[in-house]
Short mmCIF file of the C-alpha atoms (twelve columns), coordinates in Angstrom:
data_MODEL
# 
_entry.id   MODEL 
# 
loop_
_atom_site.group_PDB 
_atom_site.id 
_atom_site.type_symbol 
_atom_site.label_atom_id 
_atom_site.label_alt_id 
_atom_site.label_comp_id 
_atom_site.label_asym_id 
_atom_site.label_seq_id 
_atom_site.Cartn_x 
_atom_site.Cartn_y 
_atom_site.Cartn_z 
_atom_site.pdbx_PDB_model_num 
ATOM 1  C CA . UNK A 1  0.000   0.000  0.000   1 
ATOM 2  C CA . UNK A 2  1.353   3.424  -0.867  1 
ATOM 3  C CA . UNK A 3  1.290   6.299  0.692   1 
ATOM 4  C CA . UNK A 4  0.495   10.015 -0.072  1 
ATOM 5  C CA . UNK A 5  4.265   10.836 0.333   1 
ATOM 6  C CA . UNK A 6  5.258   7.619  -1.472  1 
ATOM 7  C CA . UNK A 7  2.703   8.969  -4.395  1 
ATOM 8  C CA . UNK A 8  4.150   12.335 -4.525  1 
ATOM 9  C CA . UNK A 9  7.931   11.027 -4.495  1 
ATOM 10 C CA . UNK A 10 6.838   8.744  -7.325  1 
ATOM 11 C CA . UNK A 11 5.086   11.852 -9.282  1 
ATOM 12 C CA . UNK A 12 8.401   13.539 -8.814  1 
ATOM 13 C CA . UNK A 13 10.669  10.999 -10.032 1 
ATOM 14 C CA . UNK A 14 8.341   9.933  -13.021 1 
ATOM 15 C CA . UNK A 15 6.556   13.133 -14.070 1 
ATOM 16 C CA . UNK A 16 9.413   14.019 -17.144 1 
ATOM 17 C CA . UNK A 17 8.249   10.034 -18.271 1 
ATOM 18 C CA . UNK A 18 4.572   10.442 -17.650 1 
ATOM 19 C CA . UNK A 19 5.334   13.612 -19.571 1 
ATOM 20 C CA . UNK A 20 6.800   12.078 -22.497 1 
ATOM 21 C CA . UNK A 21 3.840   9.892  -23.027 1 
ATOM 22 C CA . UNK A 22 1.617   12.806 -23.402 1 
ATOM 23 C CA . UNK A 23 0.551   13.701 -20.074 1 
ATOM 24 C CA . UNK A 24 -0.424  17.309 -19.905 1 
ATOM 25 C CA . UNK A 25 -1.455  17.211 -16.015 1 
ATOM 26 C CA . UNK A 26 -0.249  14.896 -13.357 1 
ATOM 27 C CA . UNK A 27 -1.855  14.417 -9.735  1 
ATOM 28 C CA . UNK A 28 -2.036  12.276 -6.540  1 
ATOM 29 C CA . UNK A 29 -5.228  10.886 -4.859  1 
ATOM 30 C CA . UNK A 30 -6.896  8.746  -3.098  1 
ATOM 31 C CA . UNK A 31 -7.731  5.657  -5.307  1 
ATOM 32 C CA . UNK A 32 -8.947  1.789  -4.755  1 
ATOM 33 C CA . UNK A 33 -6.590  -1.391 -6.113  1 
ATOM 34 C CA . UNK A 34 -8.188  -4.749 -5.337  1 
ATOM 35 C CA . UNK A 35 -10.822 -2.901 -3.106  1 
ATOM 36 C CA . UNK A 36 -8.309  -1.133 -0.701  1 
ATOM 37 C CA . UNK A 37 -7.753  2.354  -0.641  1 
ATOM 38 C CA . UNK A 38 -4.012  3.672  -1.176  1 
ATOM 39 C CA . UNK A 39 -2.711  6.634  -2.876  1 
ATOM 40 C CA . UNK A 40 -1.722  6.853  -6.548  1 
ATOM 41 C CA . UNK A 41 -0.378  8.940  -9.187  1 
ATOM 42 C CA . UNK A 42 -3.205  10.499 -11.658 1 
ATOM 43 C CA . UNK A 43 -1.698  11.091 -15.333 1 
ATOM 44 C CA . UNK A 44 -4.393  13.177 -17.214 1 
ATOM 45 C CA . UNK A 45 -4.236  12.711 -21.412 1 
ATOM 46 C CA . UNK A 46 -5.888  14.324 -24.377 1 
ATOM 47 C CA . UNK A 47 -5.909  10.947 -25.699 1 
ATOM 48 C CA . UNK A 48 -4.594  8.127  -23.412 1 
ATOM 49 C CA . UNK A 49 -1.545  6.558  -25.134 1 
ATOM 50 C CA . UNK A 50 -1.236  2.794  -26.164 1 
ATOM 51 C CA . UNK A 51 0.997   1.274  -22.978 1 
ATOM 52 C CA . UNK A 52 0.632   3.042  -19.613 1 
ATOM 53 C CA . UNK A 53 1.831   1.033  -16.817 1 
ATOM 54 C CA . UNK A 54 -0.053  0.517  -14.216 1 
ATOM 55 C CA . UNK A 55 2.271   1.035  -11.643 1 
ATOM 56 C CA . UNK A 56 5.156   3.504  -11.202 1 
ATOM 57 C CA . UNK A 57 8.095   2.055  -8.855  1 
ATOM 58 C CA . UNK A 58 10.332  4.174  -6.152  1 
ATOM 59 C CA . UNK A 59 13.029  2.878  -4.219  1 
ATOM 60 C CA . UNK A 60 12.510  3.595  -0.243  1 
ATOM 61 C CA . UNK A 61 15.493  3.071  2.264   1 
ATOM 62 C CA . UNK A 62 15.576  -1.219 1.329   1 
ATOM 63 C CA . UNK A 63 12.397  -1.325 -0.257  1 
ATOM 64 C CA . UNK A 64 10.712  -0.901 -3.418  1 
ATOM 65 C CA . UNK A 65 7.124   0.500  -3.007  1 
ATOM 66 C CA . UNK A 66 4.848   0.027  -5.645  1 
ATOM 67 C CA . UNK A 67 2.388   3.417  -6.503  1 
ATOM 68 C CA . UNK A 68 -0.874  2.690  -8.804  1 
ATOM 69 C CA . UNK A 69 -0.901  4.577  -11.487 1 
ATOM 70 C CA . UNK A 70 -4.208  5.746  -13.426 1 
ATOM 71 C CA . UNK A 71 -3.992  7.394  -16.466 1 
ATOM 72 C CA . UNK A 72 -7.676  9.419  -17.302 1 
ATOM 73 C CA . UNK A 73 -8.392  10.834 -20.533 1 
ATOM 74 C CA . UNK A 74 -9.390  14.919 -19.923 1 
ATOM 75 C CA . UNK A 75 -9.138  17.793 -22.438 1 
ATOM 76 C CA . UNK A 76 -6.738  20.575 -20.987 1 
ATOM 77 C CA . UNK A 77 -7.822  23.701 -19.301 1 
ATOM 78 C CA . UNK A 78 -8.739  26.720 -21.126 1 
ATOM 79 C CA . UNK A 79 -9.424  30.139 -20.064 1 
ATOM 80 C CA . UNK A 80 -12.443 32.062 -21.583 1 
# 
């Protein structure tokens, strides 16, 4: 299980990949994997590329730590 500071260490480390794919936005929340709640990274795309993982992997102290990652399809913000 992840948590929020494992999520945002994750977003940091990952965000110039997530980036790559086409991410135009990039968040952390509160999500469900296998009907547990845990934190994840949120990749937001104009049009959600072929392959996104669905996990993103840090290193902490002797650990790796696993974040979900959920990639949502969302047309960028606009100001009128």
């Amino acid at each position: 299980m992840a948590t929020e500071r494992h999520a945002n260490l994750a977003r940091q480390l990952h965000s110039a990949y997530l980036r790559s794919l086409g991410a135009h936005a990039i968040a952390v929340e509160e999500v469900r994997r296998k009907g547990r709640r845990t934190y994840g990274v949120i990749a937001l795309f104009d049009k959600p590329p072929r392959a996104v993982p669905r996990t993103l992997a840090i290193k902490n102290a002797r650990r790796t730590v696993t974040v979900p990652l959920v990639a949502r399809k969302a047309q960028r913000f606009k100001l009128d």
